[in-house]
MMTF fields as JSON, N, C-alpha, C and O atoms, coordinates in Angstrom:
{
  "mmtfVersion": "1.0.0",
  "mmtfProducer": "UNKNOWN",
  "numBonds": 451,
  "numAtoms": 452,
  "numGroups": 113,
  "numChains": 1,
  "numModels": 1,
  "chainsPerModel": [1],
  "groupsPerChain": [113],
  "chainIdList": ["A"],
  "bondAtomList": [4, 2, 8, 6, 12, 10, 16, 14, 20, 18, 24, 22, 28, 26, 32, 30, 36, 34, 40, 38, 44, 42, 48, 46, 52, 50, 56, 54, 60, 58, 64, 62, 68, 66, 72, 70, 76, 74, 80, 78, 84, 82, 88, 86, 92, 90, 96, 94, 100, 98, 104, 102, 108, 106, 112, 110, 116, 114, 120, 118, 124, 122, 128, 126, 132, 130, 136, 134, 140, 138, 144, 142, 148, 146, 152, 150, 156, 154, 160, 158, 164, 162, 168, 166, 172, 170, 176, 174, 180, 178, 184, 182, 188, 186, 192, 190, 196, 194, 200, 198, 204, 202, 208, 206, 212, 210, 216, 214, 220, 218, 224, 222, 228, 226, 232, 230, 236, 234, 240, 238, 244, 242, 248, 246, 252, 250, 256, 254, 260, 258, 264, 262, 268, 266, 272, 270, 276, 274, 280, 278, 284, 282, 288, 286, 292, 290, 296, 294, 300, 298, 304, 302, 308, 306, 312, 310, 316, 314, 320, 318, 324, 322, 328, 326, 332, 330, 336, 334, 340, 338, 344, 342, 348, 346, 352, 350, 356, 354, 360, 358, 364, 362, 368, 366, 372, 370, 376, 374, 380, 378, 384, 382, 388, 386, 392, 390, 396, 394, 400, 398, 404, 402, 408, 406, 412, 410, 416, 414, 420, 418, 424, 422, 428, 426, 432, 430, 436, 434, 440, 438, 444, 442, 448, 446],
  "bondOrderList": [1, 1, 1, 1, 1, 1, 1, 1, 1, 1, 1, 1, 1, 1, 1, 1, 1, 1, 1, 1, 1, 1, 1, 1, 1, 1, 1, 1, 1, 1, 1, 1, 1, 1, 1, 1, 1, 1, 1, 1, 1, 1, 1, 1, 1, 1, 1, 1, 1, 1, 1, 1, 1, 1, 1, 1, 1, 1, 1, 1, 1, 1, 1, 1, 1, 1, 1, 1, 1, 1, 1, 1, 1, 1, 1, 1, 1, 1, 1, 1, 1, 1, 1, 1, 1, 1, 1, 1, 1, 1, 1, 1, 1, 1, 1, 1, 1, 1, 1, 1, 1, 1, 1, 1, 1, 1, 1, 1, 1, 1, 1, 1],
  "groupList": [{"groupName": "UNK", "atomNameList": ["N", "CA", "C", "O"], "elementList": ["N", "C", "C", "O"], "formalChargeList": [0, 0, 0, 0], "bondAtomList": [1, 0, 2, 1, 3, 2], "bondOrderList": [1, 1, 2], "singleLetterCode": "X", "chemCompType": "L-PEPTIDE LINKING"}],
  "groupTypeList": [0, 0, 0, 0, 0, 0, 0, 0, 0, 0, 0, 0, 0, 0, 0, 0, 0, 0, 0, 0, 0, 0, 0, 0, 0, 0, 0, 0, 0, 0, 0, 0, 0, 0, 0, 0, 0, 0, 0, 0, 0, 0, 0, 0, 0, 0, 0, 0, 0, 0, 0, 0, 0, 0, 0, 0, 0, 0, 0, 0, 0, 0, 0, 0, 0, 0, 0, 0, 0, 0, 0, 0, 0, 0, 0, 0, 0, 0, 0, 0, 0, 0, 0, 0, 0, 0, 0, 0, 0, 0, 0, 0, 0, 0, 0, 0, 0, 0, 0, 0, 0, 0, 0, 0, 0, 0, 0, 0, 0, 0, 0, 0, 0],
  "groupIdList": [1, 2, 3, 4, 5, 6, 7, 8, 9, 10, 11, 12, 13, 14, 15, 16, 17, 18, 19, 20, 21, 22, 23, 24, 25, 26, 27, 28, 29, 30, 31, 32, 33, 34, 35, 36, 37, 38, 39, 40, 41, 42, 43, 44, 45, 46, 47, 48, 49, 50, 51, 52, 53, 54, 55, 56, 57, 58, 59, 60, 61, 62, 63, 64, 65, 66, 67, 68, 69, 70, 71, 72, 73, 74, 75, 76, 77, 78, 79, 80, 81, 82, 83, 84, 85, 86, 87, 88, 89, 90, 91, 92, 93, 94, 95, 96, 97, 98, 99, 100, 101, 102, 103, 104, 105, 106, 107, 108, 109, 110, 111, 112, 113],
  "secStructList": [7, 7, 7, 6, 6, 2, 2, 2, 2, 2, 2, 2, 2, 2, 6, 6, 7, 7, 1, 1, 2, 2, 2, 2, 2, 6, 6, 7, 7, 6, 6, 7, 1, 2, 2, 2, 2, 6, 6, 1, 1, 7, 7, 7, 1, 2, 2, 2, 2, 2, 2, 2, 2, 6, 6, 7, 7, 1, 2, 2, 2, 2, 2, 1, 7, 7, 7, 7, 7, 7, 7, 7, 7, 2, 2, 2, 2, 2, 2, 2, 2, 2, 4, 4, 4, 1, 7, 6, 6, 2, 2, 2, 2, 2, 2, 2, 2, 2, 2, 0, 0, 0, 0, 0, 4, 4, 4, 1, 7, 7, 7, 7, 7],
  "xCoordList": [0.837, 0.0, 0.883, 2.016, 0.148, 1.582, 0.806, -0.389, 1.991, 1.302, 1.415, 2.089, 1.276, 0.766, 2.213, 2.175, 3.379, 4.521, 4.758, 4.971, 4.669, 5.138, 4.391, 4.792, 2.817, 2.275, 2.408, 1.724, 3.001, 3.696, 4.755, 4.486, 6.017, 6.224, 6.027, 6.72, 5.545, 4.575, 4.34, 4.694, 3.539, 3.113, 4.05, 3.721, 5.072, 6.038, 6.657, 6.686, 7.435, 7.355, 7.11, 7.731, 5.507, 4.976, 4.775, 5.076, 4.344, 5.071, 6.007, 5.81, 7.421, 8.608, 8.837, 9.271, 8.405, 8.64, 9.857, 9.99, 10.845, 12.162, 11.597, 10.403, 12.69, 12.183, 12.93, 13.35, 13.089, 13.382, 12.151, 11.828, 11.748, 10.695, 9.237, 8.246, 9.076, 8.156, 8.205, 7.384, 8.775, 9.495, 8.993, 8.097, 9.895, 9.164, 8.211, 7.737, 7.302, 5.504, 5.008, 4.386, 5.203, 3.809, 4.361, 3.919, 5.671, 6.301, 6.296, 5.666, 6.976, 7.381, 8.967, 9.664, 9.316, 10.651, 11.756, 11.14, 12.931, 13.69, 13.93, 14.142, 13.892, 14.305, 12.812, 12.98, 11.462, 10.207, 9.536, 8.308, 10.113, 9.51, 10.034, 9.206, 11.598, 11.631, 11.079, 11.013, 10.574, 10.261, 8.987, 8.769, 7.739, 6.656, 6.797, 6.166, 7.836, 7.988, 8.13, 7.909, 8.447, 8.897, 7.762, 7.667, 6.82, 5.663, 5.93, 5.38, 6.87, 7.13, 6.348, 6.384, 5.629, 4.934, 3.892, 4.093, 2.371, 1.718, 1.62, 1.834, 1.319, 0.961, 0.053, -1.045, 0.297, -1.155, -2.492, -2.522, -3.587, -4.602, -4.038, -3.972, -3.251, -3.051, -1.94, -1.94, -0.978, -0.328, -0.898, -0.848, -1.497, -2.577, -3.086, -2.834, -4.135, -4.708, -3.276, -3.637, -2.125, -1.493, -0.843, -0.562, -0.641, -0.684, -1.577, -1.421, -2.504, -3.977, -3.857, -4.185, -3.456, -3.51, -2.54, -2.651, -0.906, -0.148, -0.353, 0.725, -1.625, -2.197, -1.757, -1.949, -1.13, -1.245, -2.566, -3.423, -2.57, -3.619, -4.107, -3.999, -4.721, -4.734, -5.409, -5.067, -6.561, -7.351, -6.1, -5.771, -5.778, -4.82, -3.738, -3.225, -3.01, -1.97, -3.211, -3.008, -4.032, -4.897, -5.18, -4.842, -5.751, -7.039, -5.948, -6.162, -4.98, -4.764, -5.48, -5.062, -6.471, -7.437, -7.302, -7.669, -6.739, -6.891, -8.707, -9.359, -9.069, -10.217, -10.059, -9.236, -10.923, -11.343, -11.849, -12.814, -11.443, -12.182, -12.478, -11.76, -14.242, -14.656, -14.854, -15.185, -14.493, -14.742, -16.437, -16.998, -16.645, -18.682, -18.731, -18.158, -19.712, -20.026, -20.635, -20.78, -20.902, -21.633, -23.608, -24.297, -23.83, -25.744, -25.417, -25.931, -24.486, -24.172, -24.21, -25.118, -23.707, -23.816, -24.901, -25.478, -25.77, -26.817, -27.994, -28.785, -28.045, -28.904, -28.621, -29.471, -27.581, -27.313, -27.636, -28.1, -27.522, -28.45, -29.679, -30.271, -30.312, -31.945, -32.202, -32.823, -31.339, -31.78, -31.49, -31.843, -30.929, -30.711, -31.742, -31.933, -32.247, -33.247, -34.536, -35.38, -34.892, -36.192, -36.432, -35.615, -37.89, -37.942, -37.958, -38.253, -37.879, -37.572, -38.4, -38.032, -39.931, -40.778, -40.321, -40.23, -40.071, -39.436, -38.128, -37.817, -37.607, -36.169, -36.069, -35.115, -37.423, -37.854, -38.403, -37.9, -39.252, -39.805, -38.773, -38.845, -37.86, -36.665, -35.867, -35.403, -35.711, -34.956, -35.836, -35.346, -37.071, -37.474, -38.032, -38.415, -38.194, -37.861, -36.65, -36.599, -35.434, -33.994, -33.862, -33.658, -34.101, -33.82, -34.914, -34.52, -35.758, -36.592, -35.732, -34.78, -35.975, -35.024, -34.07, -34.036, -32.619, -31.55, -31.082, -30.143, -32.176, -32.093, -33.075, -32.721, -34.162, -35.299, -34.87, -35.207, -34.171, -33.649, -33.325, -33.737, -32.538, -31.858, -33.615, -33.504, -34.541, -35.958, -36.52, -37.515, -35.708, -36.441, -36.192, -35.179, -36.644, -36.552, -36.098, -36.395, -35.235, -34.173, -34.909, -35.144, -35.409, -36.085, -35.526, -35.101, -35.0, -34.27, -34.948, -36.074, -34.468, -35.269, -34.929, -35.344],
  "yCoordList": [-1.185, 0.0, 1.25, 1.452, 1.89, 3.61, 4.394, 4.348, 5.164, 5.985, 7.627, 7.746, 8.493, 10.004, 10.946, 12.07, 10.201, 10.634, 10.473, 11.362, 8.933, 8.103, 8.499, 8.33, 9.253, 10.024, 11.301, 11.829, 11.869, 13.11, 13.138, 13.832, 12.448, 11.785, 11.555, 12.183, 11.093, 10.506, 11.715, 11.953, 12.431, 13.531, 14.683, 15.464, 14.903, 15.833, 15.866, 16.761, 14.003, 13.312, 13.811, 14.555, 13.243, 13.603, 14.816, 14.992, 15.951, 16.955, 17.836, 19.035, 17.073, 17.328, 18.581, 19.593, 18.394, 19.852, 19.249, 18.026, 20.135, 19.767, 19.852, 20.091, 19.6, 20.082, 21.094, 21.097, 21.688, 23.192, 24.342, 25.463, 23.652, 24.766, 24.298, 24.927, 23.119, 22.485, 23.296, 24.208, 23.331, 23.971, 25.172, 25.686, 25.952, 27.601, 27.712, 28.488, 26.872, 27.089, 26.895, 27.815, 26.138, 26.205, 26.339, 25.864, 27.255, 27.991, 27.432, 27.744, 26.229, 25.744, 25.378, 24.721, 25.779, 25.652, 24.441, 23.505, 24.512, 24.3, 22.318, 21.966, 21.512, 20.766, 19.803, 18.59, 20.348, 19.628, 19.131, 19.11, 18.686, 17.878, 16.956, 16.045, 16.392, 14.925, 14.625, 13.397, 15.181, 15.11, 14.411, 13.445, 15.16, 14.825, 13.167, 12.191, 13.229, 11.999, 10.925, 9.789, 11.146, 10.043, 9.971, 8.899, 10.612, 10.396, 10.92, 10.576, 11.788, 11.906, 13.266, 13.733, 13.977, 14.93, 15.041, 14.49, 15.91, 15.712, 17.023, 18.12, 16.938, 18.455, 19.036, 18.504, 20.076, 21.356, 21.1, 20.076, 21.853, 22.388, 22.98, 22.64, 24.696, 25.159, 24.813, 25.238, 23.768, 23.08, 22.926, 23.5, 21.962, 21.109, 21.876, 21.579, 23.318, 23.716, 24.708, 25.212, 24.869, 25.473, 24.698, 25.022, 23.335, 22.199, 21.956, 21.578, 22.198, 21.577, 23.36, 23.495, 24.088, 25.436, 25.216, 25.649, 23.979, 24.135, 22.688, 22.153, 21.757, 20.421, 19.346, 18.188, 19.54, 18.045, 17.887, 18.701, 16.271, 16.032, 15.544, 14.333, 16.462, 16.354, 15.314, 15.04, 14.485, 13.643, 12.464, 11.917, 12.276, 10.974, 11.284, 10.185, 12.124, 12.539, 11.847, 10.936, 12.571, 12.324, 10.813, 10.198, 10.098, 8.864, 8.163, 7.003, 8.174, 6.707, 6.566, 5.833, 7.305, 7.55, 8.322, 9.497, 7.727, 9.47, 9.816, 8.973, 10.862, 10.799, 11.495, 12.158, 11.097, 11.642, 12.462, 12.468, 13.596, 14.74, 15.002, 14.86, 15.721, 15.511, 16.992, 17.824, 17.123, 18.871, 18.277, 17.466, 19.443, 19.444, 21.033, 21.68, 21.468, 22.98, 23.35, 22.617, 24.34, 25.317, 24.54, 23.949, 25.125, 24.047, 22.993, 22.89, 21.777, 20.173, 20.398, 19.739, 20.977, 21.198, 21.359, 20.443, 22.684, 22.726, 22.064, 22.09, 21.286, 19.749, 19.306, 19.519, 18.717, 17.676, 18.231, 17.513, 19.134, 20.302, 20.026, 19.408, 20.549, 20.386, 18.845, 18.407, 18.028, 16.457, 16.007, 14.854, 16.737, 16.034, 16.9, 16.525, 17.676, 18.256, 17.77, 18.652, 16.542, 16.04, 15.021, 14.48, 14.786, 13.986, 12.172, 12.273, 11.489, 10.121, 9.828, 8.807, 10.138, 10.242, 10.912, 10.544, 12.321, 12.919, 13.074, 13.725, 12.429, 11.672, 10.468, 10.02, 9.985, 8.46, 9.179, 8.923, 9.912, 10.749, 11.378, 11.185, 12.132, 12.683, 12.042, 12.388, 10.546, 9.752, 9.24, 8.739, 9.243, 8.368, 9.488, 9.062, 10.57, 12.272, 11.648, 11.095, 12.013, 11.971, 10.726, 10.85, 9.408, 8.625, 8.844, 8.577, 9.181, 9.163, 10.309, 10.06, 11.358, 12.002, 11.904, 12.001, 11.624, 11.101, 9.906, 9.837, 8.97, 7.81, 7.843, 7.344, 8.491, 8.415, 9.23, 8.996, 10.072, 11.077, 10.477, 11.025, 9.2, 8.735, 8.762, 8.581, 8.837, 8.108, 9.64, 9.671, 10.813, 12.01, 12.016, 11.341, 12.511, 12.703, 14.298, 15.282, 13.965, 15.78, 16.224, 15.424, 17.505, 18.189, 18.707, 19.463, 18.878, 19.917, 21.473, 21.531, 22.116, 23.518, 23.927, 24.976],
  "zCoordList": [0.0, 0.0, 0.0, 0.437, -0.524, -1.196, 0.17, 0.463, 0.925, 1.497, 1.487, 0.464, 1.787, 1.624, 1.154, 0.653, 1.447, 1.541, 0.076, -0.749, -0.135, -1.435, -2.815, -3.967, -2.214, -3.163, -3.285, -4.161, -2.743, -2.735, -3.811, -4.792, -3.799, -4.512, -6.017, -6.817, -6.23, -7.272, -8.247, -9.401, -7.233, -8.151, -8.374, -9.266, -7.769, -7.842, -9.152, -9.997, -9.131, -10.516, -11.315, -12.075, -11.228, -12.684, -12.959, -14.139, -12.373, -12.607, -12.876, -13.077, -12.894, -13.002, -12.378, -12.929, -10.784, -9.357, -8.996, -8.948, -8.715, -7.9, -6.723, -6.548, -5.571, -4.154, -3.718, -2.561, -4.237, -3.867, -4.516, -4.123, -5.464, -6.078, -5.479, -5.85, -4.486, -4.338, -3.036, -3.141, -1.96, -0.68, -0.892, -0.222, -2.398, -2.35, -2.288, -1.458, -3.275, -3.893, -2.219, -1.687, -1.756, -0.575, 0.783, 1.828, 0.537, 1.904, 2.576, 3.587, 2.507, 3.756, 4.086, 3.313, 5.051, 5.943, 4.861, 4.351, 4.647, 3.894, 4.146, 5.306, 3.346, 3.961, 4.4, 4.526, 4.608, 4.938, 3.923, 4.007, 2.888, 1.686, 1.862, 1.881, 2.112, 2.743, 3.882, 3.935, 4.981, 5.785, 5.805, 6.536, 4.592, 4.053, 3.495, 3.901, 2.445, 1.758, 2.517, 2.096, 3.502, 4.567, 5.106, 5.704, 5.19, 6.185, 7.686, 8.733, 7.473, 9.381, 9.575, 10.713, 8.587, 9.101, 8.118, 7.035, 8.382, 7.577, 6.628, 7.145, 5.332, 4.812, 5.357, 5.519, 5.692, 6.287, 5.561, 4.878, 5.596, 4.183, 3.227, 2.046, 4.215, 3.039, 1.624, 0.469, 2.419, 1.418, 0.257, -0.831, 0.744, -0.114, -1.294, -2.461, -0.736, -1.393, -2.361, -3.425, -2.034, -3.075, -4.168, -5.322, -3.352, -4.616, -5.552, -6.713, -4.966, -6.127, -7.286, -8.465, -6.62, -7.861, -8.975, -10.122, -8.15, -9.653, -10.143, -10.4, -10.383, -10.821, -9.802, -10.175, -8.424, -8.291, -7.909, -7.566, -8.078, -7.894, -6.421, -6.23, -5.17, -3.888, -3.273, -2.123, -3.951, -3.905, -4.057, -3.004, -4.628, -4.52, -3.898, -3.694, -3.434, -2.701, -0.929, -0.126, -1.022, 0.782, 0.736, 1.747, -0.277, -0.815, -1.375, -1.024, -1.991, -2.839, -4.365, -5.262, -4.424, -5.265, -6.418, -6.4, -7.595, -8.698, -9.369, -9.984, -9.124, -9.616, -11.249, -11.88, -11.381, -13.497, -13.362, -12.599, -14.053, -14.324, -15.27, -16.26, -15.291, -17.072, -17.189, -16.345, -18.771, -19.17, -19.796, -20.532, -18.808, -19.45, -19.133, -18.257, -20.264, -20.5, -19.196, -18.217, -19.302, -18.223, -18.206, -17.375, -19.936, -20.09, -19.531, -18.417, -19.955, -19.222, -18.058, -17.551, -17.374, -15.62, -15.43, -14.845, -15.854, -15.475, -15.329, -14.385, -16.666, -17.034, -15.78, -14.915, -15.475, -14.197, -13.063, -12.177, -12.925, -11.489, -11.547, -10.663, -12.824, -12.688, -12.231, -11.263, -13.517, -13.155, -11.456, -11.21, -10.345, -9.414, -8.648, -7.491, -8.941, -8.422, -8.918, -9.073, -9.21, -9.758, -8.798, -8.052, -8.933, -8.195, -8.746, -9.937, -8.606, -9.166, -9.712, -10.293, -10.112, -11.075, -12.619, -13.79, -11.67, -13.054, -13.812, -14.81, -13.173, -13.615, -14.434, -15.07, -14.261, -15.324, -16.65, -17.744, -16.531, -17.512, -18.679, -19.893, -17.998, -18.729, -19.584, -20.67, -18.627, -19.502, -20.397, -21.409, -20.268, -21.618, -22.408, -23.497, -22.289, -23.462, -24.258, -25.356, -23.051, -24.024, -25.331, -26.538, -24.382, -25.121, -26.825, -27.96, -26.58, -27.754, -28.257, -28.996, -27.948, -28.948, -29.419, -30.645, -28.547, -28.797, -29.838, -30.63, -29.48, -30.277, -31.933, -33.002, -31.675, -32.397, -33.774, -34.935, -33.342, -34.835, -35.705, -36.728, -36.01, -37.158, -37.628, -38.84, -37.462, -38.033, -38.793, -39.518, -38.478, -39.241, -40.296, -40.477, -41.349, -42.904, -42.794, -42.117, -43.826, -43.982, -44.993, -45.898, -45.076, -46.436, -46.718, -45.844, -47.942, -48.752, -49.33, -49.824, -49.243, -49.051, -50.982, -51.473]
}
């Protein structure tokens, strides 16, 4: 099992962060990035949160976990707002709108103007 240090690590890596520029970015005391790597101390929040501004990824640095992140528009978000705001009636309903539409189109006839 990898632990919090070893993913520290990891992502520094793949980032190609030295530890001296890793030290500057989230101000901390000279020398406390092996310290981290080793697991003998933990990162703060605000670490954390100044890591997550230059891409690591903080969720798997805390979790073990890399999560996926999807690019969806601003309307796509919103769809998924309304849809979690329905109630499970009308969440059955929706889906069987979409699917008819979604699916049903190959069945329209194109008119030529």
């Amino acid at each position: 099992m990898s632990t919090m240090g070893s993913r520290i690590t990891k992502e520094r890596n793949r980032l190609n962060i030295n530890q001296s520029t890793f030290e500057t970015f989230i101000e901390c005391p000279r020398n406390s990035l092996w310290r981290y790597e080793q697991d003998e101390i933990p990162l703060e929040g605000t670490h954390l949160q100044r890591l997550a501004a230059i891409g690591f990824d903080v969720a798997y640095i805390l979790t073990g976990n890399r999560i996926q992140i999807m690019d969806i528009s601003i309307e796509e978000q919103g769809i998924i707002e309304q849809y979690r705001a329905m109630t499970e009636a009308s969440r059955l309903k929706l889906q069987k709108a979409g699917n008819s539409i979604a699916y049903g189109r190959n069945r329209e006839s194109v008119r030529l103007k």
